[in-house]
C-alpha positions in Angstrom: 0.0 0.0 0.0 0.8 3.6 -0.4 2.6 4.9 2.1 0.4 7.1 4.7 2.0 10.3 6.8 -0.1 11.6 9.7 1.4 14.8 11.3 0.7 15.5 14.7 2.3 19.3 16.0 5.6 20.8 15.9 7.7 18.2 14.2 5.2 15.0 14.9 5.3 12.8 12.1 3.8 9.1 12.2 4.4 6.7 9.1 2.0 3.7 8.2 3.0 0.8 5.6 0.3 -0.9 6.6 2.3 -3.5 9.1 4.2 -1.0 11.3 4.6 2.8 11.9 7.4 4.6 12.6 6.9 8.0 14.7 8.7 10.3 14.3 9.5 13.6 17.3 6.4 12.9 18.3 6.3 12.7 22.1 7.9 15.8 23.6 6.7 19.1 25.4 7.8 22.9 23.8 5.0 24.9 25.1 7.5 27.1 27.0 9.4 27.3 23.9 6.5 28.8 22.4 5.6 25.2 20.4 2.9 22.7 21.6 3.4 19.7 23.9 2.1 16.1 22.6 -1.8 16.6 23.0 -3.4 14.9 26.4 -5.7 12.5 23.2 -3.2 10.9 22.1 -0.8 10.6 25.6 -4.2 8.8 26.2 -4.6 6.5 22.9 -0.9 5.6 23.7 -1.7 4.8 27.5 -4.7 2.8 25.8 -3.0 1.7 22.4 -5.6 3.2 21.2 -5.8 4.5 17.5 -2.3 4.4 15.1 -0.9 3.9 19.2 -2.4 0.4 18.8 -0.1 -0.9 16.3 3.6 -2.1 16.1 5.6 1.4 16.1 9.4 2.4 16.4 10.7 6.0 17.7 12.7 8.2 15.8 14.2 11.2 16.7 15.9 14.0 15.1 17.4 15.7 18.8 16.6 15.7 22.1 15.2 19.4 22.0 11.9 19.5 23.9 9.7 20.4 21.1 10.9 17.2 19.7 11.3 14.7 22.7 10.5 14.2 26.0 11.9 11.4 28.1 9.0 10.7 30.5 6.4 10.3 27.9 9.2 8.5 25.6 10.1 6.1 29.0 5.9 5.6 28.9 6.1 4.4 25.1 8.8 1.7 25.8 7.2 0.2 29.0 4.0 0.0 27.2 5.7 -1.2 24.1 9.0 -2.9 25.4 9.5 -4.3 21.8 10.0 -1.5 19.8 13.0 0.2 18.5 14.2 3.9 19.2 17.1 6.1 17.3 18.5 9.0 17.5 21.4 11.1 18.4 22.2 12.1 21.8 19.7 9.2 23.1 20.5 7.1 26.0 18.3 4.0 25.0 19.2 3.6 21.4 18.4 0.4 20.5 19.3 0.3 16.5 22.6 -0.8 15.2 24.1 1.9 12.8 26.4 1.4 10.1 29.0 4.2 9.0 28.1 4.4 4.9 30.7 7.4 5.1 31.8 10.3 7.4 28.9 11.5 9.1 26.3 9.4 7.3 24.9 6.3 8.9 22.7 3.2 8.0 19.7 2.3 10.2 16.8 -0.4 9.9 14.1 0.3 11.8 11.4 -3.0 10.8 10.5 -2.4 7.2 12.1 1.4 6.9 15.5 2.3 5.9 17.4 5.2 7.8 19.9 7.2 6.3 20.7 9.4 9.3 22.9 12.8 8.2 24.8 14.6 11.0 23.8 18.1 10.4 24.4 21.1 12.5 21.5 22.8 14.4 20.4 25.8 13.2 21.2 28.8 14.8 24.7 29.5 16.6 23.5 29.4 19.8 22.6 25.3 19.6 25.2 24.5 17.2 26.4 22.4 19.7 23.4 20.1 19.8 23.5 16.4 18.5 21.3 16.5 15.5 20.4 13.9 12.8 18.5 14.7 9.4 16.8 11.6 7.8 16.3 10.2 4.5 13.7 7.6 4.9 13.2 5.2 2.4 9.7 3.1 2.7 9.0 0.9 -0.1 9.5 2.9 -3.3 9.2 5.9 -1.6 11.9 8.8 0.3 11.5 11.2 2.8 13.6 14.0 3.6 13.0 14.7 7.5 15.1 18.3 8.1 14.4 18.6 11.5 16.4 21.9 13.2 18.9 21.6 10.8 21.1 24.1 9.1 20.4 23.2 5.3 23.1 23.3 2.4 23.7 22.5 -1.0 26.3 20.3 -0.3 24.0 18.2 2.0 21.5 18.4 -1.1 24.3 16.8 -3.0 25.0 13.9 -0.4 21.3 13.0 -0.1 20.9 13.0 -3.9 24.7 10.5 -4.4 22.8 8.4 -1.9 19.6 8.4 -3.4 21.4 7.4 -6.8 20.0 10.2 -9.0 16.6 9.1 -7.8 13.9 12.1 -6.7 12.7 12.3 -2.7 8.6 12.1 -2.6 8.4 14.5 -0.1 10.9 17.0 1.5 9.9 18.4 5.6 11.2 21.7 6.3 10.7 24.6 8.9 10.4 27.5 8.6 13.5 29.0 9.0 15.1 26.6 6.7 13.8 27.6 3.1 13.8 31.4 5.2 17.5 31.1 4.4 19.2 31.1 1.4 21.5 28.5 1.5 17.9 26.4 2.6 16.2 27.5 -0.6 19.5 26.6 -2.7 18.9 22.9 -0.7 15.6 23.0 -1.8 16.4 23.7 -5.5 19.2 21.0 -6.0 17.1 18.4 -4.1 13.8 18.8 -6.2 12.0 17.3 -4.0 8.5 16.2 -5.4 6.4 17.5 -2.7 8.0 20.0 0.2 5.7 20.5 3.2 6.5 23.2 6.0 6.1 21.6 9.3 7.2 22.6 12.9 4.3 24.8 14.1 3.3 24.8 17.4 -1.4 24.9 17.6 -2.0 28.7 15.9 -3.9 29.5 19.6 -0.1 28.9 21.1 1.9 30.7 18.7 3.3 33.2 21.3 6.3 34.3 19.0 4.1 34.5 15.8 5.9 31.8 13.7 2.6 31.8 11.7 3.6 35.0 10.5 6.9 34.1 9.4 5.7 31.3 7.7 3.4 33.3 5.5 6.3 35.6 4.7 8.3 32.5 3.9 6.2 30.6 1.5 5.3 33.9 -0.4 8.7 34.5 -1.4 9.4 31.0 -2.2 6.6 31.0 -4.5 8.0 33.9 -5.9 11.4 32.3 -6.8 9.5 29.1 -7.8 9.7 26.9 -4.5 6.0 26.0 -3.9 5.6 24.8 -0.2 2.6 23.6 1.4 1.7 23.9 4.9 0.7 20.5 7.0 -2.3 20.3 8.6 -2.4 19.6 12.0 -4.3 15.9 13.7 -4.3 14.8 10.4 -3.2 12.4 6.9 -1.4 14.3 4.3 -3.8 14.1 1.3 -2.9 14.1 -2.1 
């Protein structure tokens, strides 16, 4: 079957091939950061495995930044679920073996999903210092780029594509302050990705530092140069 995405808040992504999901920064908290934390529904369908909660599902994580991961509700997932996998960088509890494909690139299998996890740099100066994966994802026949916080270049656009073989991503995750940047947009533009969908928002009701704004403001002047970006829904299946 086609490959089904679900976004959640902030970064939540959840992945469904129809035998297992992968999920992906989707427990944490961030509302002091001005972000969402994980919605008390699904703490509760995951307390209940209830709803996508209910089936076989792995962890992935791009950092350990609160808006992506929190440890108590993570530590929740793996006692109710103590066969499932988790990865990520500066995790305690990894439980995937990775294999070096070249410096700073890694190997991952997580069930039926193949991980290609990027070291990339966190944007911003200030966390530069934080462990930080990007992921190409491949499920199936299909890719995913997964940005998370990361500073984007064209020379990562150049990796991801030697890796991908020539081959086109089906979908490309960015926020906002990634194609905000130049040197994001120029990622943008060498990866061609066939969808590109802005994701990172906290709720609109809890955007105390108006990254709904900014967002506007960003997908205008892509347009402009040509970069068509569509926003995620929130609580729900990307449609297309």
């Amino acid at each position: 079957m086609k490959l089904q995405i679900y976004h959640t808040v902030n970064a939540g992504l959840y992945l469904w091939n129809g035998k297992t999901g992968l999920l992906i920064d989707g427990l944490h908290t961030g509302k002091e950061a001005g972000f969402s934390d994980t919605p008390e529904r699904y703490i509760r369908m995951m307390e209940e495995r209830k709803g996508f909660f209910g089936q076989t599902n792995d962890l992935l994580f791009t950092h350990t930044h609160r808006d992506h991961y929190d440890k108590g509700l993570t530590e929740k997932f793996l006692e109710k679920n103590p066969d499932s996998f988790i990865y990520g960088p500066g995790l305690d509890r990894n439980r995937v073996q990775s294999v070096l494909l070249e410096k700073g690139v890694f190997e991952a299998r997580l069930r039926d999903y193949i991980i290609y996890a990027f070291e990339t740099r966190h944007d911003g100066k200030d966390y530069a210092w934080v462990p930080h994966y990007s992921y190409l994802i491949q499920a199936g026949e299909q890719r995913l780029w997964i940005s998370g916080d990361a500073a984007l270049t064209p020379f990562l656009a150049e990796q991801v594509k030697a890796l991908c073989g020539g081959a086109g991503c089906y979908a490309a995750f960015v926020m906002v302050y990634q194609p905000g940047s130049r040197s994001g947009r120029k990622f943008l533009q060498s990866l061609l990705p066939e969808n590109i969908y802005l994701y990172h928002l906290p709720y609109q009701e809890e955007d105390g530092f108006h990254y709904y704004r900014m967002a506007e403001t960003v997908t205008d002047k892509c347009r402009k140069e040509g970069i068509l970006i569509k926003r995620l829904r929130k609580d729900s299946f990307i449609e297309e």
